[in-house]
C-alpha positions in Angstrom: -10.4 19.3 -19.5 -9.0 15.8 -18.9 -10.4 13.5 -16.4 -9.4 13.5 -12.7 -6.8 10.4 -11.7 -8.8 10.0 -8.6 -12.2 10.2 -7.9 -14.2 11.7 -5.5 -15.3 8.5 -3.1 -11.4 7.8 -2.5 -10.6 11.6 -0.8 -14.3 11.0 1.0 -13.0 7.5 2.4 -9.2 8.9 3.2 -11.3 12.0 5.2 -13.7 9.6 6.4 -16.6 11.8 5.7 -18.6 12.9 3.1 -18.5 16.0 1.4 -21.6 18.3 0.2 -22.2 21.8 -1.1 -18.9 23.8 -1.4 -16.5 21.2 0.2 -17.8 18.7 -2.8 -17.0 21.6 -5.2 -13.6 22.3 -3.2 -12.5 18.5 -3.3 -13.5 18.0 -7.1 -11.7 21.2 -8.2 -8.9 20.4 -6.1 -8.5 16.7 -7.2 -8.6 18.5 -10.6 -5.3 20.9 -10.0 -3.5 17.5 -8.1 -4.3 15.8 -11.3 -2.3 18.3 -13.3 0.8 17.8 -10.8 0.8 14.7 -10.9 0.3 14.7 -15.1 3.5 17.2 -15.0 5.4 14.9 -12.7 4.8 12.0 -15.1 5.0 13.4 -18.6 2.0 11.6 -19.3 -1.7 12.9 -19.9 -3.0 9.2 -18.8 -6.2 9.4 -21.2 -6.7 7.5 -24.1 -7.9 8.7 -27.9 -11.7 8.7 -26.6 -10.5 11.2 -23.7 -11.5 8.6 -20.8 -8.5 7.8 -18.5 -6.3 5.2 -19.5 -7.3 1.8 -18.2 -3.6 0.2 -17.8 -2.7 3.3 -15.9 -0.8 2.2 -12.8 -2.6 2.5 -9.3 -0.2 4.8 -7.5 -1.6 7.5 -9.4 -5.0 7.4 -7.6 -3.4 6.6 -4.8 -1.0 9.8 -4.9 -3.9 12.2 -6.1 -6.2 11.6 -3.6 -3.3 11.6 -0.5 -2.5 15.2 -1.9 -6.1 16.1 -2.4 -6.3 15.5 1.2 -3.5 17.3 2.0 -4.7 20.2 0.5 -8.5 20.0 1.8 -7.2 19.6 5.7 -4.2 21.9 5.3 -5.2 24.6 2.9 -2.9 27.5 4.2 -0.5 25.1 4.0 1.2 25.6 7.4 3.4 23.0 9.3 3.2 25.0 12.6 1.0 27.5 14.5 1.3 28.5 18.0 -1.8 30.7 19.7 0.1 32.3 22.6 2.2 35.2 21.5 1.2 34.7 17.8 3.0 32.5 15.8 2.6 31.1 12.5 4.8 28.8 9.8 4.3 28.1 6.6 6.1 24.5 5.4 6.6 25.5 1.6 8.4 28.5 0.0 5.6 30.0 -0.7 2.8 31.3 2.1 -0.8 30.5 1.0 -0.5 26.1 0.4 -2.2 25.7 -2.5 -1.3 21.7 -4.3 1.8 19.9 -3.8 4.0 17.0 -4.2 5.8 15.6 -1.7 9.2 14.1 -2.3 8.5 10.8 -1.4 5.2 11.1 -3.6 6.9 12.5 -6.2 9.6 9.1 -6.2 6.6 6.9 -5.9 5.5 8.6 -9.6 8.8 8.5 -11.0 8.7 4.9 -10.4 5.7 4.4 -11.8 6.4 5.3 -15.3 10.3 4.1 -15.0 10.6 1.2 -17.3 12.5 -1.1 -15.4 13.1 -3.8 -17.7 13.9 -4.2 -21.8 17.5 -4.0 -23.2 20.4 -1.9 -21.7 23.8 -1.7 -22.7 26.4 -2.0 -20.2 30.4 -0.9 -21.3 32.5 -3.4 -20.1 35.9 -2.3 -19.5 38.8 -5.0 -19.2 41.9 -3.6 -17.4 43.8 -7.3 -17.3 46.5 -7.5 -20.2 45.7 -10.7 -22.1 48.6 -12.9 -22.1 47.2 -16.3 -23.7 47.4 -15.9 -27.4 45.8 -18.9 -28.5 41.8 -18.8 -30.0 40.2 -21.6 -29.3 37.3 -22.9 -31.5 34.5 -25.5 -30.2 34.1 -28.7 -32.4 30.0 -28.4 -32.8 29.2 -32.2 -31.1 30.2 -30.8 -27.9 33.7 -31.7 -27.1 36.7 -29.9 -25.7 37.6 -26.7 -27.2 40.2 -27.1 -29.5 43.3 -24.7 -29.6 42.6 -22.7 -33.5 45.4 -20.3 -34.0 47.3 -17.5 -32.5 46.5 -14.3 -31.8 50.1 -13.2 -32.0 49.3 -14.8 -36.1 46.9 -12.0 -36.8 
């Protein structure tokens, strides 16, 4: 089993509490299944060859294991309403029961963690003037004018 992205002391600090006995054994199994997400999310297992988690591993994946392991441990029907006279109950997700999740905006935070966002692109470049000058114009190499070469209408 691969390491948790988060550890234990960053849920604790987010709940501002600590947790013993089953609600230690909750949080770590739950930090556990929000680990998986957010490996699925990311296409990346985030461990290196000596299965320990990769140091140059950006921070946002702490940060967004141990939000959603939060999540989970204060909301763990997963219900965005409930109303006590006449009944009422609503779960948020498709599914009734909570269990792990991703938000959206979580879920953009990730995909922008392991979007390169630099290196080489190619960009098509699409001219829709008509050329009208003909002439190819050549430099002289010591930095002068540009001197007229030929024709294009020659070629």
């Amino acid at each position: 089993m691969l390491p948790p992205l988060a550890e234990l002391p960053a849920v604790e600090a987010r709940l501002a509490r600590t947790l013993a006995g089953p609600q230690r054994a909750r949080a770590l199994a739950l930090l556990d299944d929000v680990s998986t997400e957010v490996r699925h999310t990311t296409g990346r297992a985030w461990v290196g060859p000596d299965g320990q988690l990769d140091p140059g591993r950006p921070e946002v994946l702490a940060v967004v294991t141990a939000a959603a392991t939060v999540r989970a441990l204060r909301n763990p029907q997963g219900l965005s309403a409930e109303t006590v006279g006449d009944y009422t109950r609503r779960w948020g997700r498709d599914e009734q029961g909570g269990g792990v999740y991703l938000t959206e905006p979580e879920r953009r935070m990730l995909r922008a963690a392991v979007t390169p966002t630099g290196g080489i692109v190619s960009v098509p470049v699409v001219r829709d003037d008509v050329l009208t000058d003909t002439t190819r114009w050549k430099g002289d190499g010591y930095g002068g004018d540009l001197l007229p070469w030929e024709s294009w209408a020659d070629w």
